[in-house]
N, C-alpha and C positions, 0 to 999 in steps of 0.2 A: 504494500500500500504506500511507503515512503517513497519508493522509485516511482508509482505512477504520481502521487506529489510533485515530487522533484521534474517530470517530464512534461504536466501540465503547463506548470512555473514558468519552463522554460520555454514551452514554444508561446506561450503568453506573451513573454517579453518580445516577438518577433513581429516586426510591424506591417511585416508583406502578407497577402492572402494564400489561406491553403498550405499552414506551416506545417503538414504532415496528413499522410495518406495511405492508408489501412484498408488491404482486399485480403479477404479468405475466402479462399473458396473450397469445396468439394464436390467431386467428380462420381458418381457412383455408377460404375458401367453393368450391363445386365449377367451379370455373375456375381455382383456382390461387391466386386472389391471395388477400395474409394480408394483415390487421391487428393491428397490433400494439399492445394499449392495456398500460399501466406506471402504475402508482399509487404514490407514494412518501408516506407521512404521518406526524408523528413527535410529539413532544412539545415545547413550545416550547424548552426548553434547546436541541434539536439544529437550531435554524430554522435556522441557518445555513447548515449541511450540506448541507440539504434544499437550500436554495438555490441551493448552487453546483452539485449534483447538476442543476436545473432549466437550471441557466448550460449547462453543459457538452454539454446531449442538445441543446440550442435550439444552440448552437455544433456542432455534428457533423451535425445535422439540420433542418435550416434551415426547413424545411415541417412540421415538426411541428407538433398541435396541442397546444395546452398550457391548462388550465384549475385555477385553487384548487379547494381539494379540503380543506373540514373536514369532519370528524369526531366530535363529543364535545368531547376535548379536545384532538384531534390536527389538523393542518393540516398541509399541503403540495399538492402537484400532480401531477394523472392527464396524459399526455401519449398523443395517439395519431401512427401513422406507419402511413400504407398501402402496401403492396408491389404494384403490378400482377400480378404471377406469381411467381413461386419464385425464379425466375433473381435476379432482385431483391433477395428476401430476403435469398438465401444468400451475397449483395455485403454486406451493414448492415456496422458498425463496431461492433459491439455486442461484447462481449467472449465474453460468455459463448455466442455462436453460433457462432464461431471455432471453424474445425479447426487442432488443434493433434498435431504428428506424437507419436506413440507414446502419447497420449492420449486424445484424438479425432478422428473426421471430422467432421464439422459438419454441412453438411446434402449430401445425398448427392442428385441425381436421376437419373433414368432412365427417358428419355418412350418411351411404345412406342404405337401406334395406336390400341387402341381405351382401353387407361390408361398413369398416368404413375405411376410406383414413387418415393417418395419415404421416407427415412431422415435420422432427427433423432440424433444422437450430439452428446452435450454432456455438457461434466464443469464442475462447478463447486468450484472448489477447496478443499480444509478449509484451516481459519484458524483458528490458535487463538493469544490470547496470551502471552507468557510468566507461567508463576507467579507472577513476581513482582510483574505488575502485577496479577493479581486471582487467587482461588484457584479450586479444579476447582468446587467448592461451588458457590460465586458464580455463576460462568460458568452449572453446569447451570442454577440456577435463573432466571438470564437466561434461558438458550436456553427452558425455557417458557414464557417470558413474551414472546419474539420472534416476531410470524411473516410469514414469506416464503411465499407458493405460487407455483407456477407451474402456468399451466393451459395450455392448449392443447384445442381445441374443431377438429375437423376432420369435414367432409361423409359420410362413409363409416366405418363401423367399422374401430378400427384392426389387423393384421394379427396385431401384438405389440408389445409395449410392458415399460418396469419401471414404470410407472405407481404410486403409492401409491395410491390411491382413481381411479375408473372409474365414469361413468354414462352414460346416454343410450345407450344399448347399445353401451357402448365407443364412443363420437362422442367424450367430453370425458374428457380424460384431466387427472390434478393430480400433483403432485409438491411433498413438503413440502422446501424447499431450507435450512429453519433451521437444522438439525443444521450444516449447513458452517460457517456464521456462527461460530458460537462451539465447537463440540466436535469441532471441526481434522477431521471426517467428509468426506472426498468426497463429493461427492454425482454420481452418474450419469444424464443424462436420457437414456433411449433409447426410438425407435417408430417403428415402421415402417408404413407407410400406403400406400394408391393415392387415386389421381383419375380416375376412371372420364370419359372423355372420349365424352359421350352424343349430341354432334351427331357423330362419326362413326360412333358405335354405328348413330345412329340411316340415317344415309347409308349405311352400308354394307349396313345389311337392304334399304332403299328399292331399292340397287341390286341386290341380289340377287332382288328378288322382280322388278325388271324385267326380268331375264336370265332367271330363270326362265317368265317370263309370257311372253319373246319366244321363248325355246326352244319351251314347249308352243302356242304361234300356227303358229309357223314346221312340228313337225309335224302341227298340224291342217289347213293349207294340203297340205303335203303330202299327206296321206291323204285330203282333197277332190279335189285335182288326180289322184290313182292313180283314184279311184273315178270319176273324169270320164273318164279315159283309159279308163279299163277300159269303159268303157259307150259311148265312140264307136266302140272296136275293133269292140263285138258288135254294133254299126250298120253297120259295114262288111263285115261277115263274115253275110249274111243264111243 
């Protein structure tokens, strides 16, 4: 809480607009597994920050990928981290994916055969500082000039969502998460999805048409072998 202090502080003191800009995203492709790419970029007063920000995910994350990343006049670093499947995911260390009791669940699943039911609940905490280190004024005009998204892009339209902005026919869902930063607002990310699991979709019709197919053999054999029967009888019966 004292470093995020100390980082508000200081892009405070910066008199240009848009002293720092904050993307998450994740990827969830139709097998499960998510990418998670994170872009941190600021202005040079706050390099530091940025830095240690870079220290800490490379300490927690050891395989992550980490590249600079300027901007204009901003600089910092995009990092990515792949999840094999969900289960994965829903293990990170990352704060804000944390289930927290009477808050939130975090990430919820529920594999069932032909799909898997997944639930994203995430609160991201309002922060605001005291008056006395800067006024309501100040802050809001920060908070315009700040911004944070978070996106999330998943294979199937989502089921529901609080989503702020939706496109790709509900595929990519965004969330503006600035308001928390500085106007002490909650922010709530919630969405609910499946994962359509298409190789046993696809197996289970395969074997349904072979059951079927050996049903209708089985009685067209029958009704050959009655019609055979029936025509030696009237052989035997001159």
């Amino acid at each position: 809480m004292k470093i995020f202090k100390i980082f508000l502080l200081a892009v405070m003191c910066l008199s240009c607009a848009g002293c720092f800009q904050v993307e998450s995203n994740l990827k969830i492709n139709d097998s499960g597994a998510v990418t998670m790419r994170n872009k941190f970029i600021g202005a040079p007063l706050i390099a530091g920050i940025i830095e240690e920000t870079k220290n800490n995910v490379l300490k927690n994350n050891p395989d992550a990928k980490i590249k600079s990343v300027t901007e204009g006049g901003f600089s910092g670093y995009e990092f990515e981290i792949f999840y094999p499947n969900m289960e994965s995911f829903a293990a990170n260390n990352f704060e804000m994916y944390q289930a927290r009791p009477g808050k939130c669940t975090g990430v919820q699943i529920s594999n069932g055969w032909f799909s898997n039911s997944y639930s994203f609940d995430f609160l991201v905490d309002g922060r605001k500082l005291d008056d006395s280190e800067f006024g309501e004024t100040m802050a809001q005009t920060f908070l315009a000039q700040v911004k944070f998204d978070f996106m999330v892009e998943i294979p199937y339209a989502a089921e529901s969502s609080n989503a702020d902005f939706m496109s790709n026919d509900g595929k990519i869902l965004k969330w503006n998460i600035a308001p928390a930063l500085i106007g002490g607002q909650d922010k709530s990310v919630k969405l609910n999805f499946k994962i359509y699991n298409t190789t046993r979709i696809v197996a289970t019709f395969f074997l349904a048409l072979i059951i079927i197919a050996g049903v209708i053999y089985n009685l067209s054999q029958a009704k050959i072998r009655e019609k055979a029967e029936g025509k030696r009888q009237e052989g035997d019966n001159p």
